[in-house]
NUNUSE-145876 format. One record per residue (C-alpha): chain; x, y, z; residue in three letters; residue number from 1. Coordinates in nm, 2 decimals, padded with zeros to 4 digits. Layout:
! NUNUSE-145876
ch, X, Y, Z, aa, i
A, X, Y, Z, Ala, NUM
...
! end
This chain:
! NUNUSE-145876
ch, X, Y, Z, aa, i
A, 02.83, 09.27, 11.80, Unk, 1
A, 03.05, 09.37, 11.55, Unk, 2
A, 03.42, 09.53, 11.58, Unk, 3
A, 03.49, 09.87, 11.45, Unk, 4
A, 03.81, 09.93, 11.26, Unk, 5
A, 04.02, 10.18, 11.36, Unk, 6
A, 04.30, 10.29, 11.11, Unk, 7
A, 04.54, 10.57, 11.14, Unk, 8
A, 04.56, 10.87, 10.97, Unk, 9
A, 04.86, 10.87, 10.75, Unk, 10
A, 05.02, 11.13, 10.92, Unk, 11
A, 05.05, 10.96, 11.24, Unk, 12
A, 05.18, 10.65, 11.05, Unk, 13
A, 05.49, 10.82, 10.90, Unk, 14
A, 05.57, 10.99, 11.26, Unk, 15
A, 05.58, 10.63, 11.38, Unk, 16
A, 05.85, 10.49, 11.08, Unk, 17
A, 06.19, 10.57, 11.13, Unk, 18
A, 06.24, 10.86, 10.96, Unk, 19
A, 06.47, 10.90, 10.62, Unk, 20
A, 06.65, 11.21, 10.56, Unk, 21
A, 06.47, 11.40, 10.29, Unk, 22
A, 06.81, 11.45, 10.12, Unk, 23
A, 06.95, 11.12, 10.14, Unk, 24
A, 07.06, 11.00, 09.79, Unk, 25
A, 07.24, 10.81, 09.53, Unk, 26
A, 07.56, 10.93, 09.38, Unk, 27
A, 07.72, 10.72, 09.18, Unk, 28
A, 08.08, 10.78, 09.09, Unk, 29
A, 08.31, 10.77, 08.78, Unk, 30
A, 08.64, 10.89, 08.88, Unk, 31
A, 08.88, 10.98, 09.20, Unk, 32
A, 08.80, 11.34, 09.17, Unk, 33
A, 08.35, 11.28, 09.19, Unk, 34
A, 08.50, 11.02, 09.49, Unk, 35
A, 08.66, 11.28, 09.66, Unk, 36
A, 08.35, 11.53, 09.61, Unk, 37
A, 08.12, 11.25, 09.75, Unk, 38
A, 08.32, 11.15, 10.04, Unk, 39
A, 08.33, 11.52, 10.15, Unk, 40
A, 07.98, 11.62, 10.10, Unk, 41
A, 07.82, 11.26, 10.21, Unk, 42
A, 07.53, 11.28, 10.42, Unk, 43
A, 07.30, 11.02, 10.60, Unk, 44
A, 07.17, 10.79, 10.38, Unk, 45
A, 07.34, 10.85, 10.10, Unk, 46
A, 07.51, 10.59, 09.88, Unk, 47
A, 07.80, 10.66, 09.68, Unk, 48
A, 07.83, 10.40, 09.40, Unk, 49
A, 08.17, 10.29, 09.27, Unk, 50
A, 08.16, 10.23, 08.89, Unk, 51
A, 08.43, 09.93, 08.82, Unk, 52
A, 08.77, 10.06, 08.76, Unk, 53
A, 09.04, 10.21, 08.92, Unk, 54
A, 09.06, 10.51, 09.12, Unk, 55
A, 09.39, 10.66, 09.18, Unk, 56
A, 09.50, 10.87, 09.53, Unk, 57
A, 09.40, 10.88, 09.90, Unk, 58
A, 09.06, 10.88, 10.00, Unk, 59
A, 08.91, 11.04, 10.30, Unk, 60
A, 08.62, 11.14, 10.46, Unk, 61
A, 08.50, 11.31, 10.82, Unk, 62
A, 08.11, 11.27, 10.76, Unk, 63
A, 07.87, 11.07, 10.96, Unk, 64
A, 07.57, 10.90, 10.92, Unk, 65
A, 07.33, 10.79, 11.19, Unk, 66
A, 07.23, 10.46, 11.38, Unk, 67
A, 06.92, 10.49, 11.14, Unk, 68
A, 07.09, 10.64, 10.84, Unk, 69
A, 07.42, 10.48, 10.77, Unk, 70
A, 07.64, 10.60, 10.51, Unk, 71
A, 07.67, 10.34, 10.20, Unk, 72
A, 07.97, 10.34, 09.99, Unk, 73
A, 07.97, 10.04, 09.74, Unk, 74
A, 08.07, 09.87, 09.46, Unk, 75
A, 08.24, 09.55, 09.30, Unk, 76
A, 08.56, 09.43, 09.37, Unk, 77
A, 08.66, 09.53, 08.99, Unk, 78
A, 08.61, 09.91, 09.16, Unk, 79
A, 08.96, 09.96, 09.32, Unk, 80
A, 09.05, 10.22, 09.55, Unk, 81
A, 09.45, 10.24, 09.44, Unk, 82
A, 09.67, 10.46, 09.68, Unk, 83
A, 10.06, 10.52, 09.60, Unk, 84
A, 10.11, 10.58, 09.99, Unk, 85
A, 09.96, 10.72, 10.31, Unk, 86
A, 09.57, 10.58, 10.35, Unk, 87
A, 09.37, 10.40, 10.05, Unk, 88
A, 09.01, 10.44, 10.24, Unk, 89
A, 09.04, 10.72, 10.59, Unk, 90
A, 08.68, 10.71, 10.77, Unk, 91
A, 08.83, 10.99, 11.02, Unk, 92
A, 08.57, 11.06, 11.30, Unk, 93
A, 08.34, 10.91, 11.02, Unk, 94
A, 08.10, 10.68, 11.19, Unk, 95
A, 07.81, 10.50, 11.08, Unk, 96
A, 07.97, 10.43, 10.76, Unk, 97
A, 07.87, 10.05, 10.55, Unk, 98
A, 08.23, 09.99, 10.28, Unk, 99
A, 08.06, 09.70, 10.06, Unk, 100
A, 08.25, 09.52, 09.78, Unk, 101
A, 08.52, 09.71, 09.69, Unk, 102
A, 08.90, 09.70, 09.68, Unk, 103
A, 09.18, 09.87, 09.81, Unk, 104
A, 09.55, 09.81, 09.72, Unk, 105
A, 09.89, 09.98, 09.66, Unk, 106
A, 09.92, 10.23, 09.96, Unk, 107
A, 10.06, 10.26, 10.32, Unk, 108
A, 09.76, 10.10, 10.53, Unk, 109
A, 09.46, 09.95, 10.32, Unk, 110
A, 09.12, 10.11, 10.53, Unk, 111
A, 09.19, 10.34, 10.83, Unk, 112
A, 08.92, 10.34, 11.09, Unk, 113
A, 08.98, 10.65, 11.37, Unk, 114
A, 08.76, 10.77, 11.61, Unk, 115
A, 08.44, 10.64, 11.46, Unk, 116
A, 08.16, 10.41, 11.60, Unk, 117
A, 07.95, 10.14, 11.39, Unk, 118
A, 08.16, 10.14, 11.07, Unk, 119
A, 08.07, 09.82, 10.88, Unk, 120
A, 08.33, 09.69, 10.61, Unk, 121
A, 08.19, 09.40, 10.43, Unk, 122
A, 08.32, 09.15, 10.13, Unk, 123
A, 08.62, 09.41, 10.03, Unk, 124
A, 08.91, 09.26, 09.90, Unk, 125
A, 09.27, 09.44, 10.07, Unk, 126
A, 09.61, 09.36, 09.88, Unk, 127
A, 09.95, 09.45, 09.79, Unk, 128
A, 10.04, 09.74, 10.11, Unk, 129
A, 10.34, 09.83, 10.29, Unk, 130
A, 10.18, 09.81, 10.64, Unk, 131
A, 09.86, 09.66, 10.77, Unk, 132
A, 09.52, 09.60, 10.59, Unk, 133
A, 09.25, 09.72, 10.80, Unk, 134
A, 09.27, 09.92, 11.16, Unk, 135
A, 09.04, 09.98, 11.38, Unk, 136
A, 09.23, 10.34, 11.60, Unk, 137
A, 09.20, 10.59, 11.82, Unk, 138
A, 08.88, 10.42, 12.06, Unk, 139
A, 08.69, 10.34, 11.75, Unk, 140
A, 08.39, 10.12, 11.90, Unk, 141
A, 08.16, 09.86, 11.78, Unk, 142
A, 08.29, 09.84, 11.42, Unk, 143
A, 08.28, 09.51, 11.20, Unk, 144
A, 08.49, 09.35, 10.91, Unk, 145
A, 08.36, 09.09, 10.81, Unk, 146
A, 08.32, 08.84, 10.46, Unk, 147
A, 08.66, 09.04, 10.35, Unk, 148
A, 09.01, 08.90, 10.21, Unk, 149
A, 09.30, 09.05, 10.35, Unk, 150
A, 09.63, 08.90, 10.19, Unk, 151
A, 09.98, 09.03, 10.07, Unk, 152
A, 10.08, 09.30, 10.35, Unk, 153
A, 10.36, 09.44, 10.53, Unk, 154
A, 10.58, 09.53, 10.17, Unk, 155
A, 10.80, 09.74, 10.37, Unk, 156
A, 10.96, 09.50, 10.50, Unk, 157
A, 10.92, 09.60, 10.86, Unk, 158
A, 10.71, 09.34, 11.01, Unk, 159
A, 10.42, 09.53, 11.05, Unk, 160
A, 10.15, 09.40, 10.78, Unk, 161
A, 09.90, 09.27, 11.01, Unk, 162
A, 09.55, 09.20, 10.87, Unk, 163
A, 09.32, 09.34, 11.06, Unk, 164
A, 09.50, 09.59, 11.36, Unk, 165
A, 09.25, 09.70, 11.69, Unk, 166
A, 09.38, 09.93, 11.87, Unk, 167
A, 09.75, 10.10, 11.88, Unk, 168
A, 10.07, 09.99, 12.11, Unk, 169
A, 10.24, 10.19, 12.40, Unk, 170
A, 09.94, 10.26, 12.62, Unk, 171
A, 09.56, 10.17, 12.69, Unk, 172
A, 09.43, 10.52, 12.62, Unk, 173
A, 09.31, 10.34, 12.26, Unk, 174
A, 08.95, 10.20, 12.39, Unk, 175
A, 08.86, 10.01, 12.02, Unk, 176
A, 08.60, 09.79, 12.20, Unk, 177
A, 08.34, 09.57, 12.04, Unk, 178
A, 08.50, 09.52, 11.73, Unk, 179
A, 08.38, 09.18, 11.53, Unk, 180
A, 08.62, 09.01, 11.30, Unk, 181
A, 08.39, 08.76, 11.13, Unk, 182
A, 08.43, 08.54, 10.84, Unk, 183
A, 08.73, 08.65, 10.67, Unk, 184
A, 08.99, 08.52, 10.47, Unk, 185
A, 09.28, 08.67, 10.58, Unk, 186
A, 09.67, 08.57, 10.43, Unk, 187
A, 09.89, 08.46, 10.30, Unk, 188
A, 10.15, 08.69, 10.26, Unk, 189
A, 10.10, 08.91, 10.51, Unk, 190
A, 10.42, 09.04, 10.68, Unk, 191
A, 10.25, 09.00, 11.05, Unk, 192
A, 10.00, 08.87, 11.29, Unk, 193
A, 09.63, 08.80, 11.09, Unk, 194
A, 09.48, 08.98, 11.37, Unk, 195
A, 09.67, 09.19, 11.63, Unk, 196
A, 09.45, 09.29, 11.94, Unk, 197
A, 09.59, 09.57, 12.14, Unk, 198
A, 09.61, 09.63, 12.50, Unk, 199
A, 09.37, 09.86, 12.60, Unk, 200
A, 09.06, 09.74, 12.36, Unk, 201
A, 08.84, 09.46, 12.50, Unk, 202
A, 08.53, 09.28, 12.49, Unk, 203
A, 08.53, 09.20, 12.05, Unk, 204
A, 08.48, 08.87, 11.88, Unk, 205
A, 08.71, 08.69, 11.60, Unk, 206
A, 08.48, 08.41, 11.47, Unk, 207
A, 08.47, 08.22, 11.16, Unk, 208
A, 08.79, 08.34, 10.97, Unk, 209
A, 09.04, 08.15, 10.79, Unk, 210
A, 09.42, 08.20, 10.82, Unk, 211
A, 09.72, 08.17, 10.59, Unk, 212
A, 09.98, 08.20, 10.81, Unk, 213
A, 10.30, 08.16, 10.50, Unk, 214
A, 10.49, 08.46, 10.48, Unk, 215
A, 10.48, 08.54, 10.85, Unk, 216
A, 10.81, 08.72, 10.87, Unk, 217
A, 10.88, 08.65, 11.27, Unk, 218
A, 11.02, 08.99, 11.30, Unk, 219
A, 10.86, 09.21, 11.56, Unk, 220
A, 10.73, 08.86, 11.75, Unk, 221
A, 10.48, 08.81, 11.46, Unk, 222
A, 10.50, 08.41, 11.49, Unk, 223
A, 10.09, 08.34, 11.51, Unk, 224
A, 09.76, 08.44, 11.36, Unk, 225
A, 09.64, 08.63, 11.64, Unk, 226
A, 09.79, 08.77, 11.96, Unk, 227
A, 09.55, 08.90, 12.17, Unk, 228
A, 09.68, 09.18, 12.41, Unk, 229
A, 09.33, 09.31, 12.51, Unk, 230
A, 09.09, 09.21, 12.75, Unk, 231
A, 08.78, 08.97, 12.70, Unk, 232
A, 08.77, 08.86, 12.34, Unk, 233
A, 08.57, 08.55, 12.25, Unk, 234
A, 08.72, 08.36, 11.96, Unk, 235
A, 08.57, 08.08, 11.83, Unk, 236
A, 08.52, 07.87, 11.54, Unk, 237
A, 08.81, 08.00, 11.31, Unk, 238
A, 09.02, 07.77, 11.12, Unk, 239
A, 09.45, 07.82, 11.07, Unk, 240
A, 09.74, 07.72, 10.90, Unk, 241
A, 10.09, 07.77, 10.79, Unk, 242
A, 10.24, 07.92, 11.08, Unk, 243
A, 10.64, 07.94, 11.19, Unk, 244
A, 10.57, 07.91, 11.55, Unk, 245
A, 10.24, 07.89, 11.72, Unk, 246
A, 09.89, 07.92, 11.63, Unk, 247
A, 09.73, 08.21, 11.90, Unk, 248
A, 09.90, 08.37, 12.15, Unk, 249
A, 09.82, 08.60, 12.46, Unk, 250
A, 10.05, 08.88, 12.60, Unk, 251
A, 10.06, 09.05, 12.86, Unk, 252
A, 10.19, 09.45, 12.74, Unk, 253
A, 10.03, 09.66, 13.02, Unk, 254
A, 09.97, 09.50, 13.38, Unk, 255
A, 09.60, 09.42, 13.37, Unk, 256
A, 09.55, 09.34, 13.02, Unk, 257
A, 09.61, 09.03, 12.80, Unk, 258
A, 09.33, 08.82, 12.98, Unk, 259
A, 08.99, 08.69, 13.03, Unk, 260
A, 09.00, 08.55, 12.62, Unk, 261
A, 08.79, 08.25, 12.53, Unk, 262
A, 08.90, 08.02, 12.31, Unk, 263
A, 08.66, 07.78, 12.12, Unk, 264
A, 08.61, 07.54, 11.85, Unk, 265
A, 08.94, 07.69, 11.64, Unk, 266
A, 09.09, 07.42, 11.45, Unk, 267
A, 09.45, 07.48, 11.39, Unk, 268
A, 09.71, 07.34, 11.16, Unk, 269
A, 10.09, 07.38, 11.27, Unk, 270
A, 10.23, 07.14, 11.03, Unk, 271
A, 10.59, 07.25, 10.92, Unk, 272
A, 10.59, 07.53, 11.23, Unk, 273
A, 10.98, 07.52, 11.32, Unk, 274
A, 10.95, 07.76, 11.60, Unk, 275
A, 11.02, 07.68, 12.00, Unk, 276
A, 10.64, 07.70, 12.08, Unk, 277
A, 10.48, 07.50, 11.83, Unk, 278
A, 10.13, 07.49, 12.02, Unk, 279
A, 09.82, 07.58, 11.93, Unk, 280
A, 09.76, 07.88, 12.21, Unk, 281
A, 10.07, 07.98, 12.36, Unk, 282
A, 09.91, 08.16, 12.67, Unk, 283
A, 10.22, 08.36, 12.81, Unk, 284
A, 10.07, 08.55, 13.09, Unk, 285
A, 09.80, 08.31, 13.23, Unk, 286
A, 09.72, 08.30, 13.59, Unk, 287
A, 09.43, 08.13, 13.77, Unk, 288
A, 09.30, 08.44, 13.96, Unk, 289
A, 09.42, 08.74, 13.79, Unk, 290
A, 09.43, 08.65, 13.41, Unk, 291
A, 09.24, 08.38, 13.27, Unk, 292
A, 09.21, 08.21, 12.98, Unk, 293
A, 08.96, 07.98, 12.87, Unk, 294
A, 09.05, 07.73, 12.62, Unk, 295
A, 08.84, 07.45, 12.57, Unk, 296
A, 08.79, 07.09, 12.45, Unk, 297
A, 08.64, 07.18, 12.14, Unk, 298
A, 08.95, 07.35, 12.00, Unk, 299
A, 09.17, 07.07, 11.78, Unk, 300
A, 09.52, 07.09, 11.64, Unk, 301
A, 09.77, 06.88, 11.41, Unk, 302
A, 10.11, 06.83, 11.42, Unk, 303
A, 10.31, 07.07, 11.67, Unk, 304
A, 10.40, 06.97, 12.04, Unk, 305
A, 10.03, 07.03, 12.16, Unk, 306
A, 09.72, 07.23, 12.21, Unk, 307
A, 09.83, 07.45, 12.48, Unk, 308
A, 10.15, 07.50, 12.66, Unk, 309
A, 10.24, 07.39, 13.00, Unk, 310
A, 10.05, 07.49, 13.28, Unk, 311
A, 09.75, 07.61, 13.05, Unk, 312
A, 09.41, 07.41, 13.15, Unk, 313
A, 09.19, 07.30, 12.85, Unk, 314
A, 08.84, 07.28, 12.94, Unk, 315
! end
């Protein structure tokens, strides 16, 4: 007995695809002012496409895409985003945006991330800024950096040039969970931490990244690649050097935060660090019960007094 084949109508088959928004399009840009225009008028789906060249002011946009229908803005790294001060690239309650290829230089802060979910940033080059490279603010969730270089931050002079920023001090009202930080090239010259995690954001993962530690300035504390401050981070498999005191540190800012971090597989380098610490994870608030911190065998480290301070278990 033979089989009957069934097909469905056509109809039925587009119902079933995720669905593309019928005015989701390409816009490819020229100059700052059709930048500007796009970035205001994006909608889901739509990819704006950077020309290479430079494109002079500050940048901003409040539209959204969806889960489905991300907003794409791309280009090549010879397509620079060049701000004079205040924000080069400001996705402000943008979410659901992809930043591909490009670069961003000469302003305040490099790509400011607020109040946004699912914003991808991936292979953009950030240089040359008075303050940090690329924050994640204001409870902006499940956001990614990732295949980027971050290096030559924190012009001002002020110690605050960190890398990649989660989060903001003085509080834990600033829920910037989820956040990956994943194969990046970050340093040197920037004028604090590689990564700063912030009290009040939890549960990201900083994997696979490469630090430059020389130019660390040591003012405001920043004397390692990362501190972590929030709660729950997994970071693993990153490699370090150049540093004037320790490689990773944990603090403790707001009672209940600054624990539960797992450390893995990092390989650090402290030669030349001339600081007190001098180890690889200097775990400042770590207590058995109420804050652990995982740091295990597979971590290494040259030259400094150790892997881990005193009183810190490995494995």
């Amino acid at each position: 007995m033979g089989l009957t084949k069934f097909v469905l109508p056509a109809a039925l088959i587009a119902a079933l695809l995720p669905a593309t928004p019928a005015h989701a399009a390409t816009i490819n840009v020229t100059t700052a002012a059709q930048l500007k225009t796009a970035l205001t008028g994006a909608k889901a789906g739509d990819t704006i496409k950077l020309a290479d060249g430079t494109y002079t002011g500050n940048f901003k946009t409040t539209a959204s895409g969806t889960l489905s229908s991300p907003i794409t803005l791309s280009g090549s790294a010879k397509a620079v985003l060049t701000a004079g001060g205040g924000y080069g690239l400001h996705l402000n309650g943008a979410s659901y945006w992809q930043v591909k290829g490009i670069t961003v230089t000469g302003g305040q802060k490099g790509i400011m991330i607020d109040s946004a979910t699912r914003v991808v940033v991936d292979g953009v080059t950030v240089h040359d800024l008075d303050m940090e490279g690329v924050h994640f603010r204001n409870s902006s969730t499940y956001g990614t950096i990732r295949n980027s270089r971050i290096y030559d931050t924190g012009n001002d002079g002020r110690g605050m040039g960190e890398g990649v920023y989660v989060g903001s001090a003085g509080g834990t009202s600033d829920r910037s969970d989820n956040v990956q930080i994943l194969d990046n090239t970050i340093g040197p010259d920037v004028g604090g931490e590689a990564i700063d995690l912030k009290e009040g954001t939890r549960d990201g993962r900083v994997a696979g990244n490469t630090f430059d530690g020389r130019g660390l300035t040591g003012a405001n504390f920043d004397d390692s690649w990362i501190d972590v401050k929030g709660n729950n981070y997994l970071i693993e498999n990153n490699t370090g050097k150049n540093t004037t005191n320790n490689g990773y540190e944990t603090h403790t800012q707001q009672p209940g935060w600054g624990c539960g971090t797992v450390f893995r597989n990092n390989r650090s380098d402290l030669t030349g660090a001339g600081g007190a610490g001098r180890y690889a994870f200097n775990i400042v608030n770590y207590n058995a019960s109420s804050c652990k911190v995982t740091i295990d065998r597979s971590n290494t480290v040259t030259g400094g007094k150790g892997l881990a301070n005193p009183g810190v278990p490995v494995g």
